[in-house]
BAMARZA-613739 format. One line per field, with one value per residue: residue in three letters; x, y, z of N, C-alpha, C in turn. Coordinates in steps of 0.05 Angstrom, whole numbers. Example, Ala and Ser with C-alpha at 12.3 -4.5 7.8 and 13.67 -1.06 7.14 Angstrom:
// BAMARZA-613739
zagu	c(ALA/SER)
nx	c(264/257)
ny	c(-114/-45)
nz	c(156/142)
cax	c(246/273)
cay	c(-90/-21)
caz	c(156/143)
cx	c(264/258)
cy	c(-66/1)
cz	c(156/157)
END
This chain:
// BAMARZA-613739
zagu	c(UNK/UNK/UNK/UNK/UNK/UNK/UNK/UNK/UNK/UNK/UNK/UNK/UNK/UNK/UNK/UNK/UNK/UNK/UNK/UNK/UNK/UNK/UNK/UNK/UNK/UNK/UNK/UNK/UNK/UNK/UNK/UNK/UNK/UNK/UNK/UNK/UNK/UNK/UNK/UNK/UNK/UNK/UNK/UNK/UNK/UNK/UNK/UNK/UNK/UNK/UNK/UNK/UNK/UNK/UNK/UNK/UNK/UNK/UNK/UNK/UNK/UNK/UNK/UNK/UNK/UNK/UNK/UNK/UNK/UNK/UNK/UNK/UNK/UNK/UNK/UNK/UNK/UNK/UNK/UNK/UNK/UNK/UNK/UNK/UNK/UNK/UNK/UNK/UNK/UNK/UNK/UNK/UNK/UNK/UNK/UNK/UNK/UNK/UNK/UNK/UNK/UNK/UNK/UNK/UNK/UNK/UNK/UNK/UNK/UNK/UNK/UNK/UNK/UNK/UNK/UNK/UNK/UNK/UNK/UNK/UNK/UNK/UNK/UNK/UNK/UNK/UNK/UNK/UNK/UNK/UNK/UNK/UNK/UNK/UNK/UNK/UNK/UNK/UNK/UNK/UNK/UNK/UNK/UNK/UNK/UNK/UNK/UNK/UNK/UNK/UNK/UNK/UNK/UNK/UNK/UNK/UNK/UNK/UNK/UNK/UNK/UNK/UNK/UNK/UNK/UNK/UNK/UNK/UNK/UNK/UNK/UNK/UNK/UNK/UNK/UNK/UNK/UNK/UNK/UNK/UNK/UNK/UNK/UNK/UNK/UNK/UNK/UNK/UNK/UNK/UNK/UNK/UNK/UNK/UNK/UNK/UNK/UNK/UNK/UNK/UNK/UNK/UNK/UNK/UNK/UNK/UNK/UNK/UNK/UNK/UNK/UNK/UNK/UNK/UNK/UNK/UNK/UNK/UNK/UNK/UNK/UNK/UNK/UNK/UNK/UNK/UNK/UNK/UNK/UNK/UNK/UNK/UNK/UNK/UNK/UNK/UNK/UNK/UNK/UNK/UNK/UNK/UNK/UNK/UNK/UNK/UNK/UNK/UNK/UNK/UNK/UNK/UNK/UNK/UNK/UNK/UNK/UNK/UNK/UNK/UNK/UNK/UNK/UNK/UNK/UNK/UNK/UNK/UNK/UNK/UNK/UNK/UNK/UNK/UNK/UNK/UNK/UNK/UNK/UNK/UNK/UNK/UNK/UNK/UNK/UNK/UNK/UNK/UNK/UNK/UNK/UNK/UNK/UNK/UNK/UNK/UNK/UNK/UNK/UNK/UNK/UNK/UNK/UNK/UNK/UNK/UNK/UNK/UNK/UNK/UNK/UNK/UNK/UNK/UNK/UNK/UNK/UNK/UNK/UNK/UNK/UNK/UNK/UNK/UNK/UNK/UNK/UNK/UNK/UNK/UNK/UNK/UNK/UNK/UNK/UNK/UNK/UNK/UNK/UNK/UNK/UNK/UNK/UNK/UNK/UNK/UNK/UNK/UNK/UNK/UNK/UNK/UNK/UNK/UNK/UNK/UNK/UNK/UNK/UNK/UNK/UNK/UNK/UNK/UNK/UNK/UNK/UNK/UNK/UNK/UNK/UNK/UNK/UNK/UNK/UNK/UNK/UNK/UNK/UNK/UNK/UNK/UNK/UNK/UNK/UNK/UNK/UNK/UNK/UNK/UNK/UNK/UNK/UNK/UNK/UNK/UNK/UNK/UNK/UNK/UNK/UNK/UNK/UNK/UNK/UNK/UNK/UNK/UNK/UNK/UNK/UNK/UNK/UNK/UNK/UNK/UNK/UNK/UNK/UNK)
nx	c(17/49/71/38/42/62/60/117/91/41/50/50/67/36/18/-47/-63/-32/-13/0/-23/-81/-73/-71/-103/-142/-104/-68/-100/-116/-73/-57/-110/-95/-50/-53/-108/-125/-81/-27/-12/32/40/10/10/0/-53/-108/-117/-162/-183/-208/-266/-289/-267/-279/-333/-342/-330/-369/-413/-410/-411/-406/-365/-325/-325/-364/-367/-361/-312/-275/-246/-273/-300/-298/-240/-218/-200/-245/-255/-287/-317/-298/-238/-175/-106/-180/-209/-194/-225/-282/-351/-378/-421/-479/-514/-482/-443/-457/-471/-497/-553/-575/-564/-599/-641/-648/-642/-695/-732/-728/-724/-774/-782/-739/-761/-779/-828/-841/-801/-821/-867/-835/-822/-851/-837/-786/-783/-802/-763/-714/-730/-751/-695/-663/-687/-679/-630/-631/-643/-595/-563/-509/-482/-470/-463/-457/-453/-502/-537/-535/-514/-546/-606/-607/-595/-640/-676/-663/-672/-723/-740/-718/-745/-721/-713/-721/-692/-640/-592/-557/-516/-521/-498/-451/-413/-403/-388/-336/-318/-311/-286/-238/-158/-139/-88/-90/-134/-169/-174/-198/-243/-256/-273/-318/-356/-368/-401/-442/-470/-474/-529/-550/-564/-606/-647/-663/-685/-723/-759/-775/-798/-841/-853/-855/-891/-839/-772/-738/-776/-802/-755/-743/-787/-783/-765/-726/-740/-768/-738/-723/-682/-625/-595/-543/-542/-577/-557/-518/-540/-571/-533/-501/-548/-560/-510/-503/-544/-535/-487/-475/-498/-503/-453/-457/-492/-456/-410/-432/-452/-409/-378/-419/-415/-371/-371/-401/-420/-447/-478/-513/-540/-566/-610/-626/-649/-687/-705/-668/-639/-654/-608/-566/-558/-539/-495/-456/-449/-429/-384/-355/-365/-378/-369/-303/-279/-282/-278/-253/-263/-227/-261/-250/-205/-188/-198/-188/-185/-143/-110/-92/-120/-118/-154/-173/-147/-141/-181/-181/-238/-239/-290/-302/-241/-260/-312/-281/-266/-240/-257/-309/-329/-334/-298/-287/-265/-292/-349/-415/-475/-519/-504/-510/-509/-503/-473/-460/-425/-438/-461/-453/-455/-496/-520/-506/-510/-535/-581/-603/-609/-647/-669/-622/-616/-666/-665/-621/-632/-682/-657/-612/-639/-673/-629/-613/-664/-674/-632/-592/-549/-505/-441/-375/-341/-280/-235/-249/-267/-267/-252/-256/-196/-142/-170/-179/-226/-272/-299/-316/-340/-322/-340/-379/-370/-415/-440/-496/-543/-589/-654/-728/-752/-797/-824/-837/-859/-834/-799/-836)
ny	c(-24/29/73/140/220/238/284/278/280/255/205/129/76/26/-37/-51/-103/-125/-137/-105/-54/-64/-61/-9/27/67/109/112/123/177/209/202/234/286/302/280/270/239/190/163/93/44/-16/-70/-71/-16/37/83/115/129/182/228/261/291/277/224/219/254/214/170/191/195/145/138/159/130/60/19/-32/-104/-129/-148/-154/-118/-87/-23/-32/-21/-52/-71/-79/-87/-84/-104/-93/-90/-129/-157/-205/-284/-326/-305/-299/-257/-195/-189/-136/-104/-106/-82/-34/21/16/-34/-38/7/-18/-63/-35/-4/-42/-78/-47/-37/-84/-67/-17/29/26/-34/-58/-45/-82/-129/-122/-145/-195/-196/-187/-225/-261/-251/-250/-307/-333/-302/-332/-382/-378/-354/-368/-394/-351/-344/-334/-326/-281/-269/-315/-350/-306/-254/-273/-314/-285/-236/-277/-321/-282/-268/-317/-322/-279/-289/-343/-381/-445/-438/-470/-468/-434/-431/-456/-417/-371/-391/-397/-344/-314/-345/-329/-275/-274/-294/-298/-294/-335/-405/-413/-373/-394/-447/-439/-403/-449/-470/-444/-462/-506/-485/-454/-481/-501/-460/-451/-493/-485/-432/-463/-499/-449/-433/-470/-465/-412/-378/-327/-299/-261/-282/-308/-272/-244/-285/-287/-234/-179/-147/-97/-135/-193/-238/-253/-284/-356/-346/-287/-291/-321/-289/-243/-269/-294/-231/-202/-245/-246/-197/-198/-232/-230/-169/-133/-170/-167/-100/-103/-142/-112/-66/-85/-98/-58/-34/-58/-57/-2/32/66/93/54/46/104/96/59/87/123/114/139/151/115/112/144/131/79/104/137/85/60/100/105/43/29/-17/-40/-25/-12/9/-14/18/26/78/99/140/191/238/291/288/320/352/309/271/228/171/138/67/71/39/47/52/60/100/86/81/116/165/164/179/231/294/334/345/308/318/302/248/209/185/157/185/176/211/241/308/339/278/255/203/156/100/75/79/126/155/127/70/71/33/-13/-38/-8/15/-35/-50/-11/-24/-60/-69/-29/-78/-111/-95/-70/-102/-142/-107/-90/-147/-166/-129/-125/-149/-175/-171/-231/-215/-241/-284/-271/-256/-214/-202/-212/-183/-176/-129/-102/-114/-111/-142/-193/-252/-281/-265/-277/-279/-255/-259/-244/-294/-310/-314/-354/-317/-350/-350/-362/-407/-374/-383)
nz	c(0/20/45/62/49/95/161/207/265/264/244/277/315/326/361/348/375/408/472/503/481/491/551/558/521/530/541/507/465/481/484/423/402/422/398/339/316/276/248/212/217/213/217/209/136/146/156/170/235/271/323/358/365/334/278/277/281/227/198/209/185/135/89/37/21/62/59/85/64/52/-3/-27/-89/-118/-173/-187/-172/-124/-64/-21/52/94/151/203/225/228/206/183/217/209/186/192/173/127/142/142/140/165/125/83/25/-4/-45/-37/18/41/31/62/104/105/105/163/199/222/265/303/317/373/391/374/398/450/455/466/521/561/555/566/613/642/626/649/708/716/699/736/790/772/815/863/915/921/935/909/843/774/734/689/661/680/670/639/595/576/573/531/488/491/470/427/397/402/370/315/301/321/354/430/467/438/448/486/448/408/438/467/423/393/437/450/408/409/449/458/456/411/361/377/410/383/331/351/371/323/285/296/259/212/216/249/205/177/201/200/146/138/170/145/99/116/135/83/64/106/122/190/236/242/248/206/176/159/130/89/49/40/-20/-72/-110/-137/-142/-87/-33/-32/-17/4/18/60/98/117/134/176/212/224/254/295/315/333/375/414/437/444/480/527/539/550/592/630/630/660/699/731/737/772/817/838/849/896/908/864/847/885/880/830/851/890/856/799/763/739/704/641/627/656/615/584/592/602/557/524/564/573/523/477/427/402/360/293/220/154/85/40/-8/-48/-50/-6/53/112/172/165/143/90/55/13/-37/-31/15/77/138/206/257/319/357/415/429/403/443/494/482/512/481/479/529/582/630/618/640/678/705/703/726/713/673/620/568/527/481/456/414/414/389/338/268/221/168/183/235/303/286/325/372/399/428/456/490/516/545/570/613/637/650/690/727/746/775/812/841/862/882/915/940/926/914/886/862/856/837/809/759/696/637/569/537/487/436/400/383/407/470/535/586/615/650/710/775/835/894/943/981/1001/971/964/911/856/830/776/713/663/607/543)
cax	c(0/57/66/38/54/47/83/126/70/21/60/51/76/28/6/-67/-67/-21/-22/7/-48/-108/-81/-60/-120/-146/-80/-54/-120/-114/-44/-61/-124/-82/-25/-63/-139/-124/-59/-13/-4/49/35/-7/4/-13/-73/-107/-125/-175/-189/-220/-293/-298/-269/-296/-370/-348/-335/-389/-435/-393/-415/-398/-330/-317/-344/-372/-372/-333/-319/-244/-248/-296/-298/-276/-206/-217/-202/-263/-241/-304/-316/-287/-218/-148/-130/-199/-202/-197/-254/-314/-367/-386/-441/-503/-527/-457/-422/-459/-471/-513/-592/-582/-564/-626/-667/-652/-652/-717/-747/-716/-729/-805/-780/-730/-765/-787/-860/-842/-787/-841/-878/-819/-818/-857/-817/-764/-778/-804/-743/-701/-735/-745/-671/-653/-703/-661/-604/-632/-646/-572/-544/-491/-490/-457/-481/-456/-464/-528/-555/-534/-519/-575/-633/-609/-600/-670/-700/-656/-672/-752/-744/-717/-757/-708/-714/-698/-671/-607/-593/-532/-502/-504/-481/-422/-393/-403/-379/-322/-296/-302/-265/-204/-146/-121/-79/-95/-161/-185/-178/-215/-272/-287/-279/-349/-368/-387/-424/-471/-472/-496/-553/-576/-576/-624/-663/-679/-697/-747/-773/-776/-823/-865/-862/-887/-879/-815/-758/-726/-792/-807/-736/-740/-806/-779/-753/-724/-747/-779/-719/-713/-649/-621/-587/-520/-556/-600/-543/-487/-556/-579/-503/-508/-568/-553/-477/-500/-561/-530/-464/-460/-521/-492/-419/-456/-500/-440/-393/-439/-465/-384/-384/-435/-412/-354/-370/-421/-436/-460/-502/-531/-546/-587/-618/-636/-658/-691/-708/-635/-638/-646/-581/-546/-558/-524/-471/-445/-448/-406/-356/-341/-357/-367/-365/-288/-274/-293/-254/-272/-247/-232/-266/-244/-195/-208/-186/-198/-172/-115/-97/-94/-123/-121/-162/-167/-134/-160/-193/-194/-244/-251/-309/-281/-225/-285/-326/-268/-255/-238/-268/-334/-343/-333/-290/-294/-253/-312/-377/-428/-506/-535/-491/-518/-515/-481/-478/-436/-418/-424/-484/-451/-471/-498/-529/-501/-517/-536/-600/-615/-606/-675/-679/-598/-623/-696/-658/-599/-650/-690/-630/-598/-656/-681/-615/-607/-686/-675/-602/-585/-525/-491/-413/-367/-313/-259/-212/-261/-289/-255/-263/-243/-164/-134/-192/-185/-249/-307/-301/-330/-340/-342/-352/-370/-392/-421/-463/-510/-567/-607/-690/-744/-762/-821/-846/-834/-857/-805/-802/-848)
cay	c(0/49/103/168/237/252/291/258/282/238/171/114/53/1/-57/-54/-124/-125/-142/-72/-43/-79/-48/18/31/97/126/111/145/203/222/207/253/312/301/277/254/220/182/137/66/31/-40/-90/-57/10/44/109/107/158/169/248/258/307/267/198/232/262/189/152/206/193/124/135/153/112/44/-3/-64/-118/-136/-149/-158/-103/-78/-17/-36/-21/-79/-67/-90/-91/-59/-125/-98/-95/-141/-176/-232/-304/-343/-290/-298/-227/-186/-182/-115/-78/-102/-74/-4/29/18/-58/-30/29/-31/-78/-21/5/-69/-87/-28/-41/-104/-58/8/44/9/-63/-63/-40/-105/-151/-120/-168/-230/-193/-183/-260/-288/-237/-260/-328/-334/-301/-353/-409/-376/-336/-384/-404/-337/-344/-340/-319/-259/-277/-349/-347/-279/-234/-281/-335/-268/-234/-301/-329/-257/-262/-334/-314/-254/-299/-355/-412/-466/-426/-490/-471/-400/-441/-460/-386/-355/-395/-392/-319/-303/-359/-321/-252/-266/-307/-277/-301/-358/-429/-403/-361/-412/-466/-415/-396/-470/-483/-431/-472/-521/-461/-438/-507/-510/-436/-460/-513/-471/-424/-478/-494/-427/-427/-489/-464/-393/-370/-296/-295/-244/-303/-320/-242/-253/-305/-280/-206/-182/-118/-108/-172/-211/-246/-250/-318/-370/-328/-259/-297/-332/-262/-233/-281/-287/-211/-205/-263/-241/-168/-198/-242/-214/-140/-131/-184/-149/-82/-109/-152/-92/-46/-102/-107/-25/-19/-79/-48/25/19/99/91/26/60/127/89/42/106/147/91/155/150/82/111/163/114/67/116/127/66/60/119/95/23/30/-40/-41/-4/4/-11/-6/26/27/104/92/167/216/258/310/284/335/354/283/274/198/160/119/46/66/28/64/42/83/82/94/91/140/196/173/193/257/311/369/335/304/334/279/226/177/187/146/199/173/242/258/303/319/256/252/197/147/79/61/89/149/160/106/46/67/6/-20/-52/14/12/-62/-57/9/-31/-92/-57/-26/-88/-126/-74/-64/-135/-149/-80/-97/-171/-173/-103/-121/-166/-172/-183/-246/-203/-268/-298/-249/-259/-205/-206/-196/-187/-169/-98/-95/-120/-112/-155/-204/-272/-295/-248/-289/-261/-272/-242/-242/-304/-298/-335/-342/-314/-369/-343/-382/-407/-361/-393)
caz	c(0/9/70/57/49/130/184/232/287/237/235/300/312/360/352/369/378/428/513/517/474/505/575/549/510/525/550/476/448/486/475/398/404/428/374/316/308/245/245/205/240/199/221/179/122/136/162/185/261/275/352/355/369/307/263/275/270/192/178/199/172/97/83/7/27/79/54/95/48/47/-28/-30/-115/-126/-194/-174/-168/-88/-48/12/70/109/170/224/238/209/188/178/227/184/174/194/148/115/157/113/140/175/106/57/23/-25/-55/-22/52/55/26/84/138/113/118/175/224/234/278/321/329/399/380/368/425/481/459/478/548/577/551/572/641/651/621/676/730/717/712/776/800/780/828/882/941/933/951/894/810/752/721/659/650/698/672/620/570/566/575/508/474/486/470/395/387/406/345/298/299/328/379/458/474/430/457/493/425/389/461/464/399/392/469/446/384/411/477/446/450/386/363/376/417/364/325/358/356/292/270/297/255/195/231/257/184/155/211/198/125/145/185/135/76/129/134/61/58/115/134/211/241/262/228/187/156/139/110/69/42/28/-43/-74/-137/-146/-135/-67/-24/-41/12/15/27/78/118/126/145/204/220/230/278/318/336/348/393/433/443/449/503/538/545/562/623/643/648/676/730/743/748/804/841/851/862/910/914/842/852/907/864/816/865/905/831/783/745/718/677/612/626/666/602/553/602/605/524/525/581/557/485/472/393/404/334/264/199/135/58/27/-40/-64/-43/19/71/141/197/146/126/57/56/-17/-49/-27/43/108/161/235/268/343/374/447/432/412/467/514/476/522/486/476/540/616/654/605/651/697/699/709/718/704/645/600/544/520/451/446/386/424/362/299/268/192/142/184/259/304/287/347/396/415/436/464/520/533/550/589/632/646/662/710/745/750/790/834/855/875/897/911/961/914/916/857/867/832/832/789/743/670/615/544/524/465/416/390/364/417/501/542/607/607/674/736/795/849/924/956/1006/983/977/953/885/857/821/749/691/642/576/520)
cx	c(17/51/58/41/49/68/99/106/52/34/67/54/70/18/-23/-81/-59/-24/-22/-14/-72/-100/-75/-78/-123/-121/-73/-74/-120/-91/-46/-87/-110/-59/-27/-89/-138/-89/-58/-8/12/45/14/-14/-6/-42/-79/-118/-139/-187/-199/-251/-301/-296/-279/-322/-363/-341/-349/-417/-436/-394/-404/-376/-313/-333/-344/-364/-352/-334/-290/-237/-265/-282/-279/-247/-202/-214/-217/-259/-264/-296/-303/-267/-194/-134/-154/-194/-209/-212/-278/-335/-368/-414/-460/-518/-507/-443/-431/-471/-494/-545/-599/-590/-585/-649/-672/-653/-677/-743/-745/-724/-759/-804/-769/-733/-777/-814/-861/-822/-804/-854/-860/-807/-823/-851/-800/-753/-785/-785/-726/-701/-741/-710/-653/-667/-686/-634/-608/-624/-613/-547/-516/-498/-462/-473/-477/-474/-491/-549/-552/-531/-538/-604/-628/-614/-621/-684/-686/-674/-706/-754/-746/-730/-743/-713/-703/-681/-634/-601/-566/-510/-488/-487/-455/-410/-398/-384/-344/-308/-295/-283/-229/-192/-122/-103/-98/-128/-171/-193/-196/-236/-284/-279/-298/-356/-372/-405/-447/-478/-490/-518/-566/-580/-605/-645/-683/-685/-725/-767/-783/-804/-841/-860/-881/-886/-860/-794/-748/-749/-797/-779/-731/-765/-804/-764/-753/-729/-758/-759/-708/-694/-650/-606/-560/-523/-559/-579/-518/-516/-567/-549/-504/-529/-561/-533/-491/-534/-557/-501/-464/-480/-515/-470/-435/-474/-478/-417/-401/-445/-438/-377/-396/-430/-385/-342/-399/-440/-457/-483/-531/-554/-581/-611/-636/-659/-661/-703/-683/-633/-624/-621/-567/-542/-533/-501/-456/-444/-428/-381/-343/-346/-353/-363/-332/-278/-280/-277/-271/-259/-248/-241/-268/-224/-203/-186/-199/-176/-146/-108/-103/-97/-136/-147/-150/-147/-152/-157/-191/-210/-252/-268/-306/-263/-247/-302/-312/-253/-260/-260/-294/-352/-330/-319/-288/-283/-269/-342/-399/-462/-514/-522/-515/-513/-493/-483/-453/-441/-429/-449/-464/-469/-480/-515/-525/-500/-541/-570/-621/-612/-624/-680/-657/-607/-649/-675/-633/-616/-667/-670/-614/-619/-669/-660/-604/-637/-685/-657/-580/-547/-497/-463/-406/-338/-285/-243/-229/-273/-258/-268/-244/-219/-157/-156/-190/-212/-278/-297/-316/-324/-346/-342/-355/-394/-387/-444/-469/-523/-589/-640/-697/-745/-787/-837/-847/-837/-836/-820/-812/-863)
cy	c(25/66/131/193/242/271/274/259/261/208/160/93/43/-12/-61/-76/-134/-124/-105/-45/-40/-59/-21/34/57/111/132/132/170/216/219/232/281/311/294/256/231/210/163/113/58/1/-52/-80/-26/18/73/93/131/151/196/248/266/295/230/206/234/230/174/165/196/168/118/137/134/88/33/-35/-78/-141/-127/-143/-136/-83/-56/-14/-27/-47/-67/-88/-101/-71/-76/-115/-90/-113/-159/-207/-254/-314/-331/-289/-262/-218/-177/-159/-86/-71/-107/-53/-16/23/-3/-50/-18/9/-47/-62/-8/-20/-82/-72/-26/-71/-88/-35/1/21/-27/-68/-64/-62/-124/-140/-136/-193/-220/-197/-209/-269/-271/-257/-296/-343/-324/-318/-374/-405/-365/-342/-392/-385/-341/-350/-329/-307/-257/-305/-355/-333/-265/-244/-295/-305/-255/-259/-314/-307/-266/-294/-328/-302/-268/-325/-388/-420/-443/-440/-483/-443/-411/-442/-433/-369/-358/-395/-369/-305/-315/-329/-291/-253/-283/-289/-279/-328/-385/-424/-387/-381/-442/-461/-417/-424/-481/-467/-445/-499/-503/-454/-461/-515/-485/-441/-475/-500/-449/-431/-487/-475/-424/-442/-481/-435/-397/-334/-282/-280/-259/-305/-302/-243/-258/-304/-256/-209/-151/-120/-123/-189/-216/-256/-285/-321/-358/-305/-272/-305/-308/-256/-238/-284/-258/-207/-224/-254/-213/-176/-220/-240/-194/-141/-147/-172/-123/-81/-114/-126/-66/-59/-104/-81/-20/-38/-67/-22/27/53/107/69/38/76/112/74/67/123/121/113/157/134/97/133/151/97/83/121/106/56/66/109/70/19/3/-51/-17/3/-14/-3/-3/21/53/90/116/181/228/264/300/304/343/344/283/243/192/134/91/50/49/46/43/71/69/98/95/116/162/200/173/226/282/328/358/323/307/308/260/207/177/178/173/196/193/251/272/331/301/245/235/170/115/64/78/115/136/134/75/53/44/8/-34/-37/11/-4/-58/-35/-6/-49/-80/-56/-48/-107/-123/-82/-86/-152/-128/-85/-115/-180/-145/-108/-142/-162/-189/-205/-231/-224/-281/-286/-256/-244/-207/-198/-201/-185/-144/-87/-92/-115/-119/-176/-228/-287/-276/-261/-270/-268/-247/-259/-262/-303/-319/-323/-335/-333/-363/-367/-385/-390/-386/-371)
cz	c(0/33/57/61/83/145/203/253/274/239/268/294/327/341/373/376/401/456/517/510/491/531/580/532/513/536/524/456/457/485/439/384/406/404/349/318/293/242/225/219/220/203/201/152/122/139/172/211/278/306/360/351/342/282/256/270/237/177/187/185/136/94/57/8/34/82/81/91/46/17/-34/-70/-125/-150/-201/-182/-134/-80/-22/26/98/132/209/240/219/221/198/189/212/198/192/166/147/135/141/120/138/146/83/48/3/-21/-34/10/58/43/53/112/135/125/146/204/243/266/308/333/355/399/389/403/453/481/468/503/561/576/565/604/660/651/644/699/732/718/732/794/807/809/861/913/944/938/931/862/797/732/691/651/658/682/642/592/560/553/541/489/463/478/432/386/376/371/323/289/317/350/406/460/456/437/462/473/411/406/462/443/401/412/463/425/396/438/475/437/430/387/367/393/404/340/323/360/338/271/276/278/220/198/239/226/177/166/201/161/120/152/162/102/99/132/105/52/76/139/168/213/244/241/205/172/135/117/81/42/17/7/-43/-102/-153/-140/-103/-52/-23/-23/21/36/59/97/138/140/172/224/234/261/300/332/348/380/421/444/460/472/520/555/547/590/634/652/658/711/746/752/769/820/851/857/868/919/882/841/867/898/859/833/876/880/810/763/722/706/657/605/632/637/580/575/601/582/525/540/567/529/480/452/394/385/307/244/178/106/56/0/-60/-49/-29/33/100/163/188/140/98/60/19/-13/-44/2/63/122/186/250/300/357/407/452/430/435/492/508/493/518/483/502/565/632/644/612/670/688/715/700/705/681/624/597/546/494/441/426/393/400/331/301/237/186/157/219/264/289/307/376/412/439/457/490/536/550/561/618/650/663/685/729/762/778/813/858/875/894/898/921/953/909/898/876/847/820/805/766/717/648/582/536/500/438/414/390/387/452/513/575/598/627/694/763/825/879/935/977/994/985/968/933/880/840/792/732/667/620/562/496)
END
């Protein structure tokens, strides 16, 4: 690719792959913030590394600029890189919504949004708050759990499996591989990961030739049903697509209860706060977006020539953009190494901005909220095992928990019926 014209202030050398990275993270962004927004990285070939509030906003606003798509061969003469990472972790399938532009993308986010708006979300409250409490059920009486493995991961899981039409019973299956590939920290455990991942591929194949022969309500059926043009998305489309939804619904919501539930357990004047002020949820909720940023950066293609913050970035460059570094940007936000319930404004990034912000915001704050609250109500006085608590290392890209056990004050249960 070729170094470009830059300043010496302009040109860095980390490896954001690296132990030293991972625990250096925002120290590294904020000393690159003050000295250049938009940097050179020289490693894997060469990249920009944008970490500035101002200019991460003008590129997720610039979708045409700053592709999305991942379409390595593209006509073109661009090699798109997708939006995964640098480089592009091996063997991820393609993301059938994040990684792809143009007429296709505003077709599938205008179809697509009637499932995840304000509207539709308020109806899966009350699944939401059964399947909660029925799983603090299974745990309560014994005064000890795992707010992951127990809690935070099964409750999204069975709410995505619910959406999409599949069996609850396998919630376990998509949880762990997903939870699996994003918390490996490379090598021979990354590895062993995403080699389930065409075994999951050849069942959700299955799954939706089923749907195909017999349609019910569920998003896969609307799916498999829907067409643009007349022409209906064939078994490729359909599989990056459910791939898609599933990782972002049983994943990310997962990893932002788990490291907020690991936040108030161990600042107990904040636990308190909210506990005391249940008016704060939906501020506390975007706080804690903003703070851990659990989507911490995405990568883009230039597919023209452009001026970012004085950079002169070419054609066919890679982008890393990090959404963490802006949502600790100084001039934008008052204290930004400080969790602050009441924040506001907070106008921060932790959904995307432009043409390819999340899609699942709606559903990702309802389902924070019920989650939080669900376990501040029942087990207010709950203490974290620090020794035992394991969060994600070595992944650039995603932040996360994958075990935080924890004891409390045990109760009775209330008798909750299982989710059906």
């Amino acid at each position: 690719m070729g170094q470009p014209d830059v300043s010496t202030d302009a040109l860095v050398d980390f490896d954001h792959h690296s132990d030293d990275y991972q625990r250096n993270e925002l120290r590294i962004n904020a000393d690159l913030r003050r000295r250049c927004p938009v940097a050179w990285n020289e490693n894997y070939g060469g990249f920009w590394f944008v970490t500035g509030y101002d200019a991460v906003t003008e590129v997720a606003r610039d979708g045409d600029t700053f592709a999305h798509k991942y379409e390595p061969d593209a006509p073109d003469g661009v090699s798109y890189q997708g939006e995964m990472g640098v480089p592009r972790p091996q063997g991820q399938p393609p993301l059938g919504i994040g990684e792809v532009d143009g007429p296709y993308h505003l077709a599938l986010r205008r179809a697509l949004t009637p499932f995840f708006c304000t509207g539709a979300v308020d109806k899966m409250r009350p699944f939401m708050e059964q399947s909660v409490h029925w799983f603090i059920d299974q745990r309560i009486a014994d005064g000890q759990m795992d707010l992951v493995l127990d809690y935070a991961s099964p409750v999204p899981a069975i709410l995505t499996m619910r959406l999409m039409g599949l069996p609850y019973d396998d919630w376990q299956r998509y949880a762990n591989l997903f939870h699996s590939v994003m918390a490996a920290s490379g090598g021979d455990e990354y590895n062993r990961a995403i080699a389930e991942v065409p075994a999951m591929l050849d069942g959700l194949g299955k799954f939706i030739a089923a749907r195909r022969a017999d349609p019910g309500d569920d998003l896969t059926s609307f799916l498999v049903q829907f067409d643009i043009e007349g022409t209906r998305l064939d078994d490729s489309q359909l599989l990056d697509i459910l791939w898609n939804l599933i990782g972002g619904g049983v994943d990310t919501t997962t990893s932002l209860t788990a490291l907020s539930l690991l936040h108030l357990g161990t600042h107990r004047d904040l636990r308190q706060q909210l506990i005391d002020h249940p008016e704060l949820y939906r501020r506390a909720a975007e706080e804690f977006l903003r703070y851990f940023t659990v989507n911490k950066q995405l990568s883009r293609t230039v597919s023209r020539d452009t001026v970012l913050a004085g950079q002169q970035l070419r054609r066919n460059d890679r982008v890393l953009v990090s959404w963490i570094g802006a949502n600790h940007d100084e001039r934008e936000f008052d204290d930004p190494g400080e969790v602050m319930l009441d924040r506001s404004p907070n106008r921060h990034v932790a959904f995307g901005l432009g043409p390819h912000r999340c899609i699942g915001a709606p559903l990702a704050r309802i389902m924070f909220e019920v989650m939080v609250r669900a376990v501040l109500e029942r087990m207010p006085d709950y203490e974290v095992d620090l020794d035992g608590v394991h969060t994600y290392a070595g992944n650039p890209t995603m932040t996360g928990v994958g075990k935080l056990p924890v004891t409390f004050t045990p109760s009775q249960s209330l008798g909750t019926p299982r989710p059906q």
